[in-house]
N, C-alpha and C positions, 0 to 999 in steps of 0.2 A: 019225276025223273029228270035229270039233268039232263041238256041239250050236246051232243058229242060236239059242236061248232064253238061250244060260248068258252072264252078263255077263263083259265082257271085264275088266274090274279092279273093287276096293272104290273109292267114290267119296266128296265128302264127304255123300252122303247115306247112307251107310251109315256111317262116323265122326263122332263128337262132335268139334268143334273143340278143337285141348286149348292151353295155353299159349304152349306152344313151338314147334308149326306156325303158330298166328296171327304169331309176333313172324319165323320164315322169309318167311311169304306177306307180311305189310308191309315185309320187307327187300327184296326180288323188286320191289313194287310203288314204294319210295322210288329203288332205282336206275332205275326207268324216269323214274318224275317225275325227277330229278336230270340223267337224259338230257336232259329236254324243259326243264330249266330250263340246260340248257346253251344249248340253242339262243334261249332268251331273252336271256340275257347277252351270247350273240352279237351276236343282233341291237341290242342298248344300243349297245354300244362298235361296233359297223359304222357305227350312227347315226351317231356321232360323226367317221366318215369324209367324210357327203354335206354338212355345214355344222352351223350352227348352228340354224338351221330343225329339221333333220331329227330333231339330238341334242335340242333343246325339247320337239321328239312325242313323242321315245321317253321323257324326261324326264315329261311329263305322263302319260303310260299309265303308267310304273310308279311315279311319284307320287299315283297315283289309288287310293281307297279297295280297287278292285280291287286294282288292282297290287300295292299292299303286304298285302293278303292271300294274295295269290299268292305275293310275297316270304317271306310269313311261313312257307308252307307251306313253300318250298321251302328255310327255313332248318330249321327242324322235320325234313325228309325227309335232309337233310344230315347233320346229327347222331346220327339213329339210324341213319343208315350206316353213320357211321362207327361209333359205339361200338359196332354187330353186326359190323364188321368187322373190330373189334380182339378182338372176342367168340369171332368166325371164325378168325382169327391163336392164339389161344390153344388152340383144339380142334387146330389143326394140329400142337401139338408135343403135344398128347396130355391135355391140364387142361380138365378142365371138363366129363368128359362124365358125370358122376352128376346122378341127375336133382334131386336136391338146390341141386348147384351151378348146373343149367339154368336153375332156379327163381329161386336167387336174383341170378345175371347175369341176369337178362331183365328184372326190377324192376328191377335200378340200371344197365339199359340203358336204363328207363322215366324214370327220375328224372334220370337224367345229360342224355336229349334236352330235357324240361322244362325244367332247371334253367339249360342251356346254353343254349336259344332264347332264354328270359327274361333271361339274361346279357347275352347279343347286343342285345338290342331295347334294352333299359337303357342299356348303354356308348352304342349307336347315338343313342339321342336326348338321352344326357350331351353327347356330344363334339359332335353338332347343336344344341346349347343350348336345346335343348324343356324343359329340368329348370329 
């Protein structure tokens, strides 16, 4: 019979946070946001079902300083999905699992979400003629 005292597992208070579980538990956490930013997008283009009225509100809320920081997250949450998911894809056929390689896919998983959001917002407000 088990001791009522003895803890049921190591938790992260007993672990140091190390590189490569932070950049798991932000993957974990960007497909949940990417979920709920599905359901935003929904709602935009439903808008755009009940009139013009309707598609203007939605238009103003994610035209609003909010909104587009919301946007912004949720292009930022986009990108290190994906590129941890291409990361994910390559552990599958067997590459990548020395901790060396973990180390340095996880930085130019860093650098590729950065480089790619700032890509995005730039085209976005070239082709908007804000430049």
């Amino acid at each position: 019979m088990a001791s009522g005292n003895r803890p049921l597992s190591p938790h992260l208070q007993v672990y140091r946070p190390q590189f490569t579980s932070m950049l798991s538990i932000l993957h974990r956490i960007t497909g949940v946001g990417l979920w709920a930013g599905a359901l935003l997008m929904t709602y935009w283009i439903g808008s755009a079902t009940y009139g013009p009225e309707a598609f203007a509100q939605a238009q103003s809320v994610l035209g609003s300083w909010f909104g587009r920081l919301v946007l912004f997250g949720l292009t930022v949450a986009l990108y290190y999905h994906l590129g941890n998911g291409i990361r994910h894809l390559a552990w599958d056929i067997g590459w990548g699992y020395e901790m060396k390689k973990l180390i340095i896919t996880g930085w130019a998983l860093i650098v590729f979400t950065i480089v790619m959001t700032l890509l995005t917002f730039i085209a976005g407000y070239w082709v908007a003629g804000a430049f």
